[in-house]
C-alpha positions as CSV (number, residue, x, y, z in Angstrom):
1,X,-3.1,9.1,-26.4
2,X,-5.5,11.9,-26.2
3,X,-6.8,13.6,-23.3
4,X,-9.9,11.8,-23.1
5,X,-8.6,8.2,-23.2
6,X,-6.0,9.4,-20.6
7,X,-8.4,10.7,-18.5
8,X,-11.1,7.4,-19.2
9,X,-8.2,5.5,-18.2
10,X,-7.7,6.8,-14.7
11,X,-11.5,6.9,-13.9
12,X,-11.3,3.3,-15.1
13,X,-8.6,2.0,-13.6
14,X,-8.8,4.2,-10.3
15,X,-12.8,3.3,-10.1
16,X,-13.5,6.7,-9.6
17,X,-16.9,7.5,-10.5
18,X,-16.7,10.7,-13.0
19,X,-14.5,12.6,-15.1
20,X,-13.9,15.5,-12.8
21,X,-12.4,13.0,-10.6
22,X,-10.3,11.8,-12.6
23,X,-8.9,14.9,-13.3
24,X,-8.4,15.9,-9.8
25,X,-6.5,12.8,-9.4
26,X,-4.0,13.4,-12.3
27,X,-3.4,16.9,-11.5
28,X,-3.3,16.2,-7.6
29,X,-0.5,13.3,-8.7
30,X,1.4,15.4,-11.5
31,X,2.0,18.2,-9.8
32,X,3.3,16.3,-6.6
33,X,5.8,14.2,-9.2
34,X,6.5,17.6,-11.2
35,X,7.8,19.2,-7.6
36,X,10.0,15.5,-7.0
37,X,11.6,15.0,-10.6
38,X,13.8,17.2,-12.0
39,X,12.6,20.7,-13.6
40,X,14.3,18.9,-17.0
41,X,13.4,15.4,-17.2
42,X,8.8,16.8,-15.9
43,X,9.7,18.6,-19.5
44,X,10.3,15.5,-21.3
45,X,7.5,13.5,-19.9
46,X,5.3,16.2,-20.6
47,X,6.3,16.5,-23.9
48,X,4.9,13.2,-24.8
49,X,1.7,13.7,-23.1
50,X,-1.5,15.4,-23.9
51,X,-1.7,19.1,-23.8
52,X,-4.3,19.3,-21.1
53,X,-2.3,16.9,-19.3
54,X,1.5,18.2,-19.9
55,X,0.0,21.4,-17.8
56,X,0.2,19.8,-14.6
57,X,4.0,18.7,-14.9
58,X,4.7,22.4,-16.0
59,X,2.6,24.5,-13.5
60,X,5.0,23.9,-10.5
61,X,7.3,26.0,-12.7
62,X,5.6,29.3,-11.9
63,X,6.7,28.0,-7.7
64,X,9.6,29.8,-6.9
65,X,10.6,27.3,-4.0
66,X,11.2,24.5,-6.2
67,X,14.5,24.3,-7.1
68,X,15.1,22.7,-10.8
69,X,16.6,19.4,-9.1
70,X,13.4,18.7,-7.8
71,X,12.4,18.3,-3.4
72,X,13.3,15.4,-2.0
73,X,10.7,13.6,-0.2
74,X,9.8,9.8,0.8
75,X,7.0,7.9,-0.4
76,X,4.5,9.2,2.9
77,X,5.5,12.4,2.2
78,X,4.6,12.4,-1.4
79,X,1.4,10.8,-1.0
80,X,0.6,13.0,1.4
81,X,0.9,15.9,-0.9
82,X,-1.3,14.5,-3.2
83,X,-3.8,13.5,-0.4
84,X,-3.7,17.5,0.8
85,X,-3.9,18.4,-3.4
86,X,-6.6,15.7,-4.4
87,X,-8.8,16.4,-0.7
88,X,-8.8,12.8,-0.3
89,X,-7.8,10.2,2.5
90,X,-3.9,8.7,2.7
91,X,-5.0,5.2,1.3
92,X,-7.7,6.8,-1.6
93,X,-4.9,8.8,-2.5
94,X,-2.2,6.1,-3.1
95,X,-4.7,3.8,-5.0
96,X,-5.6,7.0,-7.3
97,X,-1.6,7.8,-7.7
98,X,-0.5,4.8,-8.8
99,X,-3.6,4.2,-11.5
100,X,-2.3,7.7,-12.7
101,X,1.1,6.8,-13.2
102,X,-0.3,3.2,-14.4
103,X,-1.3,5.2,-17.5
104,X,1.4,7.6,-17.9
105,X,3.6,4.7,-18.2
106,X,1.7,3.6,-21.4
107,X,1.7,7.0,-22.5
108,X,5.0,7.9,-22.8
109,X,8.4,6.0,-24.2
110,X,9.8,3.4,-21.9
111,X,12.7,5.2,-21.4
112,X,11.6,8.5,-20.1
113,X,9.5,6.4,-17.5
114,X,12.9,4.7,-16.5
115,X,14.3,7.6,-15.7
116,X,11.9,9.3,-13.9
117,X,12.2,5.7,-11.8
118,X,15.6,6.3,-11.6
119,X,15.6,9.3,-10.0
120,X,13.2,8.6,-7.1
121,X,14.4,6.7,-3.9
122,X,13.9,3.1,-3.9
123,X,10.9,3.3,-1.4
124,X,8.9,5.8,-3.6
125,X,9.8,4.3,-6.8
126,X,8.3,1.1,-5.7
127,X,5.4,2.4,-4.0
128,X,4.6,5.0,-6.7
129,X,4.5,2.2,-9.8
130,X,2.9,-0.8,-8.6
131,X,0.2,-0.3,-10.1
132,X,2.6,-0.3,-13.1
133,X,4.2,-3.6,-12.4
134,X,0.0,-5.5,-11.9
135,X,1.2,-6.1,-8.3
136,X,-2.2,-4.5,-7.1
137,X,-4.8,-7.1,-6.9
138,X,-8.3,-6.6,-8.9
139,X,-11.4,-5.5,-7.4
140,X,-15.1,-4.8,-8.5
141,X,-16.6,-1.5,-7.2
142,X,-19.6,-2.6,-4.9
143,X,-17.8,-6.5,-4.1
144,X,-16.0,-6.8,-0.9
145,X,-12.5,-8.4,-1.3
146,X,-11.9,-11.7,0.0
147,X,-8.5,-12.6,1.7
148,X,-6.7,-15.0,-0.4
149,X,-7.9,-18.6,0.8
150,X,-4.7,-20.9,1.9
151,X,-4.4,-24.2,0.7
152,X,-6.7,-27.1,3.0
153,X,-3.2,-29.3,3.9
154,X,-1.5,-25.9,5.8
155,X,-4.4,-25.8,8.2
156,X,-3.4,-29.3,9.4
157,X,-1.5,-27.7,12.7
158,X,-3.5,-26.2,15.2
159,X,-1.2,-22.2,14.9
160,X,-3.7,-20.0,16.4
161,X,-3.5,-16.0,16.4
162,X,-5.3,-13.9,19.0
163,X,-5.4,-10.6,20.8
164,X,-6.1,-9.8,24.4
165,X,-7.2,-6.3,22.7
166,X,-10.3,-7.9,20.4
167,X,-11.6,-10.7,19.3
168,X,-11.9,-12.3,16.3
169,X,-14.3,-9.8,13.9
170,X,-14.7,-7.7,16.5
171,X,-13.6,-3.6,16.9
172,X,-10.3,-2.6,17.0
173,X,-10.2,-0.3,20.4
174,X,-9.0,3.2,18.9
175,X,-5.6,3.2,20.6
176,X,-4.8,1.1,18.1
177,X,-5.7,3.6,14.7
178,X,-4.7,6.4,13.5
179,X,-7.6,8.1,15.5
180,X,-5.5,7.8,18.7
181,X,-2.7,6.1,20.1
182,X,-1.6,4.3,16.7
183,X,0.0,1.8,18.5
184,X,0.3,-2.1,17.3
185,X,-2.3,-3.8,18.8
186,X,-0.9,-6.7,21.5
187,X,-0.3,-10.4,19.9
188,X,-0.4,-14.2,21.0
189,X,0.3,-17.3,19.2
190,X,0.8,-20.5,19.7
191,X,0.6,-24.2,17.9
192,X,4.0,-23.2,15.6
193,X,5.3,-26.5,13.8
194,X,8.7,-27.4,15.4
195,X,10.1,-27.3,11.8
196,X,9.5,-24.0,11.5
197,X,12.2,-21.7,10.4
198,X,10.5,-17.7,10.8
199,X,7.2,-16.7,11.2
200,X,5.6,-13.9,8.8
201,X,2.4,-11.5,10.3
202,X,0.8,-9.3,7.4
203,X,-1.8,-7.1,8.7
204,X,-4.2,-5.5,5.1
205,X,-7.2,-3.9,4.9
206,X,-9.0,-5.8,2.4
207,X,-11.9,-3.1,1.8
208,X,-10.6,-0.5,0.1
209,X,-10.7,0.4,-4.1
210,X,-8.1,-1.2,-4.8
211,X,-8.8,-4.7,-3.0
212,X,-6.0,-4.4,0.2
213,X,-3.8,-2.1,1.7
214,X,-1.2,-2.9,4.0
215,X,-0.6,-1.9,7.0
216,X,1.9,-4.0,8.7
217,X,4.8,-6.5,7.3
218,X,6.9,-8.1,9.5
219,X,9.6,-11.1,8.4
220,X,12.0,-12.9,10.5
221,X,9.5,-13.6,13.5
222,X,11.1,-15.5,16.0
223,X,9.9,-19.0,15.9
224,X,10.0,-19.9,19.4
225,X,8.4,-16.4,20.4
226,X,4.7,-16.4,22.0
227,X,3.5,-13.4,20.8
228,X,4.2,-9.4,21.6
229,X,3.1,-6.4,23.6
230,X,1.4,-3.8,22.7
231,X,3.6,-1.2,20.3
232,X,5.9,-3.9,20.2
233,X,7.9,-5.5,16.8
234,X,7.2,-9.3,17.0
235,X,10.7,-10.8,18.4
236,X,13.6,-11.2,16.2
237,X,11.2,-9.3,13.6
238,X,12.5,-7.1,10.6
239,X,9.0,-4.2,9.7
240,X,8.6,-3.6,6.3
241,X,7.3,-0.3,4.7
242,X,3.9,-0.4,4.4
243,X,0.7,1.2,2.0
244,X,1.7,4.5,4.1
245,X,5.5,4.6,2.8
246,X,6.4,4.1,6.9
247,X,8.1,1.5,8.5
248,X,6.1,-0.6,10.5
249,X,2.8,-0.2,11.9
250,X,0.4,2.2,11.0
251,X,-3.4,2.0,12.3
252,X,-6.6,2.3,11.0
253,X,-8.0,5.3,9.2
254,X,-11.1,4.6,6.7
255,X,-13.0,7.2,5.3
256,X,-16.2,8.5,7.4
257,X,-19.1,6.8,6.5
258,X,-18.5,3.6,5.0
259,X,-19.3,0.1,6.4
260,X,-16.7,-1.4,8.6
261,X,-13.3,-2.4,7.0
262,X,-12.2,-5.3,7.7
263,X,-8.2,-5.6,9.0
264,X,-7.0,-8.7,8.9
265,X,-3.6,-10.4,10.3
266,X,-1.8,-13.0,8.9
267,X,0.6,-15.0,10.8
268,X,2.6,-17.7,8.6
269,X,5.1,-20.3,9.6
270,X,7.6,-20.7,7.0
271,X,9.5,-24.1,6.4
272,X,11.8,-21.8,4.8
273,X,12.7,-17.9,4.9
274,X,11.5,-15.8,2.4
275,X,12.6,-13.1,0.6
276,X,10.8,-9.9,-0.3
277,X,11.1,-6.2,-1.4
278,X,11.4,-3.3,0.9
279,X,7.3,-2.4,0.3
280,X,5.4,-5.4,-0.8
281,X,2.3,-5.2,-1.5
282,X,0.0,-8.0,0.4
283,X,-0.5,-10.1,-3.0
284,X,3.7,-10.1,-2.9
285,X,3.4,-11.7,0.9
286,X,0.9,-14.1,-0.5
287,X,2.7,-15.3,-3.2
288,X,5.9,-15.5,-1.2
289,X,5.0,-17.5,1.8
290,X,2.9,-19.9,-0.6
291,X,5.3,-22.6,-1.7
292,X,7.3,-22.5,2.1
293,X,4.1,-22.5,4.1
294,X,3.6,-24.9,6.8
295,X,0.8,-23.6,8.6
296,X,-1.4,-20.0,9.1
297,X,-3.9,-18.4,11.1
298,X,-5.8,-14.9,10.8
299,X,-7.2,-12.5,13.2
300,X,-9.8,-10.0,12.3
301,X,-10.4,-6.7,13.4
302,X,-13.2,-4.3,12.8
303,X,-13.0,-0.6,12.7
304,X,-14.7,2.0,11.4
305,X,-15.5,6.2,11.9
């Protein structure tokens, strides 16, 4: 692959809207993976990459603070390197990432992408090749992503979700973003099926590049439970990672300037438990709680800088 189709690949698939940016991206994400991977193994997938390209695995080689094992760090803290190296926001900088490593992935032998894998925590690994794997779910620049319509027959229950915080499309109160407290906003719900086994809440923004972002997973809900405080894990709750490699919540933080995004939470009652990775993205959830769904309801927030 030369540099040009590399590069035409990330603008594509990132939807970034020039060349320069694309650039910026692949440097900002190489250089973050060259500091994480081992001195040896950043040789070898720059080896089979484009000269232009190669360059940012190898530059973190003139920094004598990185030793040749590579620095540990989690999936937040890598992204948030690239974020500081790119000069973008947290969730721009994960979408951009992961198209970047969507391509080096084609670029290079199977094998050398393994164990680059390999060699990253389970967290980052997952988080850093979705985009590799076609988890992420399409999105057209300029369309507004729709949340994934549930079928007509789980609706037949009357499971309603509400906050004493907001109402339904309404503005998330900052306490609840990253702006200020970042707490997780207080919950209510009621109506649960009696046959219900665990309840699921998935909180995504579904206005971003890439189509969502998530910000909260939590499995195992309680059945029986009405609902949470504020800052609170739903009862009998496991919290996934989420879009910001934490576990748990993490609030609202869109870039300045654009039109409100839209957060919504999902709250399913499963007939069944379901299993999922560590960090799923919110088209995993979906597909999950699909075939053991018994009834849903969705609460939307509004926020915006």
């Amino acid at each position: 692959m030369r540099h040009e189709e590399f590069t035409g690949q990330v603008q594509s698939r990132a939807r970034l809207d020039s060349r320069g940016a694309a650039e910026r991206a692949t440097r900002a994400t190489l250089e973050t993976l060259a500091e994480r991977i081992p001195a040896g193994l950043a040789e070898k997938l720059a080896a089979q990459l484009p000269h232009e390209i190669a360059e940012h695995l190898r530059r973190i080689e003139k920094a004598p603070d990185v030793p040749a094992t590579g620095v540990h760090m989690s999936a937040h803290e890598f992204f948030e390197r690239v974020a500081q190296r790119e000069e973008k926001n947290f969730p721009k900088a994960v979408h951009h990432a992961r198209s970047v490593i969507e391509v080096v992935a084609e670029a290079v032998q199977g094998s050398v992408t393994a164990k680059v894998r390999d060699c990253l925590d389970d967290e980052l690994a997952t988080s850093l090749f979705a985009g590799s794997t076609g988890s992420a779910p399409s999105h057209r620049p300029g369309v507004r992503h729709q949340p994934p319509q549930r079928k007509e027959e789980s609706r037949k229950t009357a499971l309603k979700l509400e906050s004493s915080a907001f109402e339904d499309h309404h503005r998330l109160p900052p306490r609840y973003t990253e702006d200020a407290g970042n707490v997780s906003p207080p919950l209510a719900w009621s109506g649960v099926p009696d046959e219900a086994t665990e309840l699921v809440l998935l909180c995504e923004d579904v206005d971003v590049p890439s189509g969502s972002f998530v910000h909260w997973t939590v499995v195992g809900i309680n059945p029986h439970s009405r609902g949470m405080e504020a800052g609170q894990t739903p009862p009998g709750g496991t919290a996934l990672v989420n879009g910001f490699g934490r576990r748990g919540w993490s609030g609202p933080n869109p870039p300045p300037g654009e039109q409100p995004h839209r957060y919504v939470f999902h709250l399913y009652a499963l007939a069944e438990p379901c299993v999922l990775p560590d960090f799923p993205s919110a088209e995993e959830v979906h597909e999950a709680v699909e075939r053991r769904e018994l009834a849903d309801s969705t609460l939307v927030g509004l926020y915006q800088h």
